[in-house]
RODO-2510 file (C-alpha; in nm, 4 decimals, decimal comma):
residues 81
     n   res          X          Y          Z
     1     x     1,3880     3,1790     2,3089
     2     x     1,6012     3,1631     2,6399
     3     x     1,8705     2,9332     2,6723
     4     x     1,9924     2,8558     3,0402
     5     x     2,2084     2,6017     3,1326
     6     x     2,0378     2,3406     3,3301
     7     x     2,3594     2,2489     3,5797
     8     x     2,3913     2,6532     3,6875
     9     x     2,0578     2,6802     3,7073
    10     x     2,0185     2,3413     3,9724
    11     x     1,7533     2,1549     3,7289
    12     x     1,9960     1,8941     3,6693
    13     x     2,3061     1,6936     3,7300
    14     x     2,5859     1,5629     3,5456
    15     x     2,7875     1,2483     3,6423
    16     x     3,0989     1,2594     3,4991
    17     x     3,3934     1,0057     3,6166
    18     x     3,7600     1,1201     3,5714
    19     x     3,9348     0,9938     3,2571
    20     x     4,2603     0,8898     3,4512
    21     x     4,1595     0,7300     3,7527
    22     x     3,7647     0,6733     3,7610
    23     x     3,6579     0,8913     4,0139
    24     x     3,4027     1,1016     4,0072
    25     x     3,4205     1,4534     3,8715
    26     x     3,3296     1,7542     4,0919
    27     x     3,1294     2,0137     3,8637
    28     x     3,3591     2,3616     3,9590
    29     x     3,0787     2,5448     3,8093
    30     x     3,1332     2,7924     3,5105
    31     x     3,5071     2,8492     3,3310
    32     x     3,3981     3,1981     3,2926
    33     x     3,3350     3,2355     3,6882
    34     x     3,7503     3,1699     3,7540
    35     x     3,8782     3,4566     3,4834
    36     x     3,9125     3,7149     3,7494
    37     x     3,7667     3,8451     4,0726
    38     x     3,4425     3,9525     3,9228
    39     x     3,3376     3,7609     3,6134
    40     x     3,1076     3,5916     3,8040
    41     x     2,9242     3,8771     3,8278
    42     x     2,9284     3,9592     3,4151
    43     x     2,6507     3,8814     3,2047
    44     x     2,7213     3,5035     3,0872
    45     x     2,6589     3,6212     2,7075
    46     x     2,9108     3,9101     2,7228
    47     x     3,1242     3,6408     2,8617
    48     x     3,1137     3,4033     2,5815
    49     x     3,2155     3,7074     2,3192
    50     x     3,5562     3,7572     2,4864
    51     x     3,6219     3,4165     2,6632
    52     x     3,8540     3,2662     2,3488
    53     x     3,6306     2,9852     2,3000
    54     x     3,5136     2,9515     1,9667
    55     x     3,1175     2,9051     1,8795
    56     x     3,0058     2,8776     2,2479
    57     x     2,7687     3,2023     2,2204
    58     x     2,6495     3,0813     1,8926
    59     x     2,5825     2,6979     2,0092
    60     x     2,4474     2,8065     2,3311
    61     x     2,7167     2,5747     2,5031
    62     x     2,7828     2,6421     2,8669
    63     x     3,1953     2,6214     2,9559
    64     x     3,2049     2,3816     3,3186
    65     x     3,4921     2,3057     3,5281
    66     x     3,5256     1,9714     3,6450
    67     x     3,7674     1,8475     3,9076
    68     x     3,8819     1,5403     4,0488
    69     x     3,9525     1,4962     4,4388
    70     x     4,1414     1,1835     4,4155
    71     x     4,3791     1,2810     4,1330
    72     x     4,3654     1,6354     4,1054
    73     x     4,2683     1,6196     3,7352
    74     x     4,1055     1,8673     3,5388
    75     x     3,8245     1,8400     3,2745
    76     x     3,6607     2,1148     3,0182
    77     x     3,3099     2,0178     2,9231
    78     x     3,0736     2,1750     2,7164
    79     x     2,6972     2,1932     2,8469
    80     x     2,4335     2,2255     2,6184
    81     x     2,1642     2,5109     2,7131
***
């Protein structure tokens, strides 16, 4: 079975609002995609071996990036694939 993350992959969207002052959350994209100039371009499995964070290859969890605008804020959140 293929797992594919449903936000990367434009099927869905996530609505997240920022935990310090209620705006909404800007979805960055991947963690993995902001390691260096071309992890983007890595296979997202390889990724998850060396990224430092603990069961996401084996929980098929996708790493995002979320941002607010109005407070500068920044968010982890695990995706489910």
């Amino acid at each position: 079975m293929m797992h594919i993350c449903e936000l990367c992959n434009g099927l869905s969207a996530l609505s997240e609002y920022c935990k310090v002052c209620g705006y909404e959350l800007s979805d960055m994209g991947k963690v993995s995609d902001y390691f260096d100039d071309y992890s983007a371009y890595m296979e997202i499995d390889e990724l998850k071996l060396e990224n430092g964070i603990s069961n996401d290859y084996v929980q098929h969890m996708c790493t995002h990036f979320f941002y607010c605008q109005r407070c500068q804020h920044e968010e982890i959140k695990f995706i489910k694939e």
